[in-house]
Backbone bond lengths (Angstrom), bond angles and torsions (degrees), N, CA, C in turn:
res aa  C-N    CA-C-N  psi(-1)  N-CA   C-N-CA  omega(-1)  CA-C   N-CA-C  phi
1 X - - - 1.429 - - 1.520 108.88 -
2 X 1.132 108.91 71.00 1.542 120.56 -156.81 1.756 94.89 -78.83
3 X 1.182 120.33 -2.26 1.577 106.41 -167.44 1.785 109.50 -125.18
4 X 0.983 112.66 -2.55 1.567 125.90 173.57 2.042 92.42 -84.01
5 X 1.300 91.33 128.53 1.639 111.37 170.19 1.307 105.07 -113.60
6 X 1.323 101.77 165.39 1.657 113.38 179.78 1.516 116.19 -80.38
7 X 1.335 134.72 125.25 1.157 118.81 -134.64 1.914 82.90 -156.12
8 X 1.327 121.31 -16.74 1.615 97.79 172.58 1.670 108.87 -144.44
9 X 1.274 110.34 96.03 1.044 133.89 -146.14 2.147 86.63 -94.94
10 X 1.334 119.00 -170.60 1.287 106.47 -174.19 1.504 119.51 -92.16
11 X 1.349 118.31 -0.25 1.122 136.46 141.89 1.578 101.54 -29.27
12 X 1.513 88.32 -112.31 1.093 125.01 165.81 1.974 112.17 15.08
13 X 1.298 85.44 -66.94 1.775 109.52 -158.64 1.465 98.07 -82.61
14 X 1.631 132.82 -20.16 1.056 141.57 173.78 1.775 107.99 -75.81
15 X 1.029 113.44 -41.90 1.199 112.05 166.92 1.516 146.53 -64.16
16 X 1.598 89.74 -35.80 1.554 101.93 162.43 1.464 123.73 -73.96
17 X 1.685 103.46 -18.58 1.438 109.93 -175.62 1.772 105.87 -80.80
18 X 1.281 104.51 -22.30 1.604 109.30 179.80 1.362 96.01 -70.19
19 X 1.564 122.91 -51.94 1.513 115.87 -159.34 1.441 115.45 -87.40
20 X 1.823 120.35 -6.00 1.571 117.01 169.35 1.525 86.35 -70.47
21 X 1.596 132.32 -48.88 1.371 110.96 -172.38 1.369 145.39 -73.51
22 X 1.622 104.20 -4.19 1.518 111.88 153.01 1.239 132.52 -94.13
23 X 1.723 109.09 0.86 1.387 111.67 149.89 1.519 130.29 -79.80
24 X 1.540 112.81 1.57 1.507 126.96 -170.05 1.356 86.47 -106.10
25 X 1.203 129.90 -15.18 1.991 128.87 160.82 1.175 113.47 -71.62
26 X 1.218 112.63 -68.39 1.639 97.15 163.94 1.471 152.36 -89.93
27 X 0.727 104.12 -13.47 1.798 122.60 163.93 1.413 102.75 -106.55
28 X 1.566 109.76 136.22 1.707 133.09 160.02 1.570 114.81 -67.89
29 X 1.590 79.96 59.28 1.809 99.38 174.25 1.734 108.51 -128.53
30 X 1.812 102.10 136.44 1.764 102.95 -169.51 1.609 83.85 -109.50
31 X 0.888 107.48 142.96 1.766 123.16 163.75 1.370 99.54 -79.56
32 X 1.173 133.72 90.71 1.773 133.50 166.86 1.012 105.12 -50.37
33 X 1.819 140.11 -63.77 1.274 148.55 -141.94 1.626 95.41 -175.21
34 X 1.651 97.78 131.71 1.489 113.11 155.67 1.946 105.83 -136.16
35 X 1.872 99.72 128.57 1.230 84.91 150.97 1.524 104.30 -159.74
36 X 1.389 104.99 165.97 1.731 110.07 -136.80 1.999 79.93 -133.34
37 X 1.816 117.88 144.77 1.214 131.17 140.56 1.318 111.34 -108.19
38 X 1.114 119.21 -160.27 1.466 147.26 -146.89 1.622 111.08 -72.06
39 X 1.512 103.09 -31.29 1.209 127.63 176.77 1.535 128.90 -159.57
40 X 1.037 115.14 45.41 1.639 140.51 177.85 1.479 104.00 -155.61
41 X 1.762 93.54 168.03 1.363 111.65 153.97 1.517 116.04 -151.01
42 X 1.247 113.46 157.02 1.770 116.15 175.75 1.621 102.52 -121.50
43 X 1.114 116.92 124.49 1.356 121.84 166.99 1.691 112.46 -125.61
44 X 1.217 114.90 116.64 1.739 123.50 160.30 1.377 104.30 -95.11
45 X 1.115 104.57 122.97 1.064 129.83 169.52 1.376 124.23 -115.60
46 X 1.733 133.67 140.43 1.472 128.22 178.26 1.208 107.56 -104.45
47 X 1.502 155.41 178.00 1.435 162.04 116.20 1.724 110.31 -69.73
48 X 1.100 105.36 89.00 1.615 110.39 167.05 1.613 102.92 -34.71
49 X 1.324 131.87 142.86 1.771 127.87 158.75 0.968 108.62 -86.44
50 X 1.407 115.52 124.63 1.559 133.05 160.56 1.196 124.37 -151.67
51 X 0.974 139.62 143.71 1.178 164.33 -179.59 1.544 122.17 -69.51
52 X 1.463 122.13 -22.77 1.246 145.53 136.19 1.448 124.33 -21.83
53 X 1.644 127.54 -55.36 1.203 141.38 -135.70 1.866 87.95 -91.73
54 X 1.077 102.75 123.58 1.419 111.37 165.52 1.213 139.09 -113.64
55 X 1.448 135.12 126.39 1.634 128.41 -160.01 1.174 121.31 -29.82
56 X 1.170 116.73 -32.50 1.581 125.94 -166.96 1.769 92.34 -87.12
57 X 1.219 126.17 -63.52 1.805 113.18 167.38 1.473 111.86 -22.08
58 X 1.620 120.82 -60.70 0.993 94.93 -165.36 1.981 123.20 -95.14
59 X 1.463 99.05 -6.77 1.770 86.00 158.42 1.468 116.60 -78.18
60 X 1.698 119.64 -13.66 1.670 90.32 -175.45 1.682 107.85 -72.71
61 X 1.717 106.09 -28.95 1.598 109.44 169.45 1.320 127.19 -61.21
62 X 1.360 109.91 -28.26 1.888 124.29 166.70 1.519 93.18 -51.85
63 X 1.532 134.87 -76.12 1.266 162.15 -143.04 1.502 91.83 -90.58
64 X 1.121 144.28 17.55 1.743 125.59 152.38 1.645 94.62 56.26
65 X 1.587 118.81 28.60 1.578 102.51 167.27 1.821 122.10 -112.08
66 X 1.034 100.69 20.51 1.558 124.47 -158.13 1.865 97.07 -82.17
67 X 1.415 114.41 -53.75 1.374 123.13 -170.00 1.388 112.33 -154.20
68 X 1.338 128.89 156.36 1.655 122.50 -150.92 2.011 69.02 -141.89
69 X 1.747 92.37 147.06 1.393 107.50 169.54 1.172 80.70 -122.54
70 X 2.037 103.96 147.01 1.130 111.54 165.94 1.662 113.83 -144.55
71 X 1.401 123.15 89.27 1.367 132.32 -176.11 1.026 124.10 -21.03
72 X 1.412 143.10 135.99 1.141 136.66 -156.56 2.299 92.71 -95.01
């Protein structure tokens, strides 16, 4: 696999772990299991049930418009 680079270094993997957990703040979503190599990731994820969740919640979360990371 001569063309895959290393791409989530512990940076990297620290960050996504901050931002699966501010999506478990706002959306009735549990992170079951995350685990990440060199150049992948696996995320399980659940949908909590509620009755709460409204169409528009879940396209701005479809659409990456829910929360903005911004690196220091």
């Amino acid at each position: 696999m001569k063309y895959r680079k290393v791409l989530l270094d512990d940076t990297v993997t620290t960050i996504i772990q901050e931002t699966a957990a501010e999506i478990t703040t706002r959306f009735p979503i549990e992170m079951e299991a995350m685990g990440t190599d060199k150049n992948h990731l696996h995320l399980l994820c659940a949908r909590i049930q509620s009755g709460s969740w409204s169409d528009g919640a879940v396209q701005r979360l479809r659409h990456g418009r829910s929360f903005a990371y911004s690196p220091q």
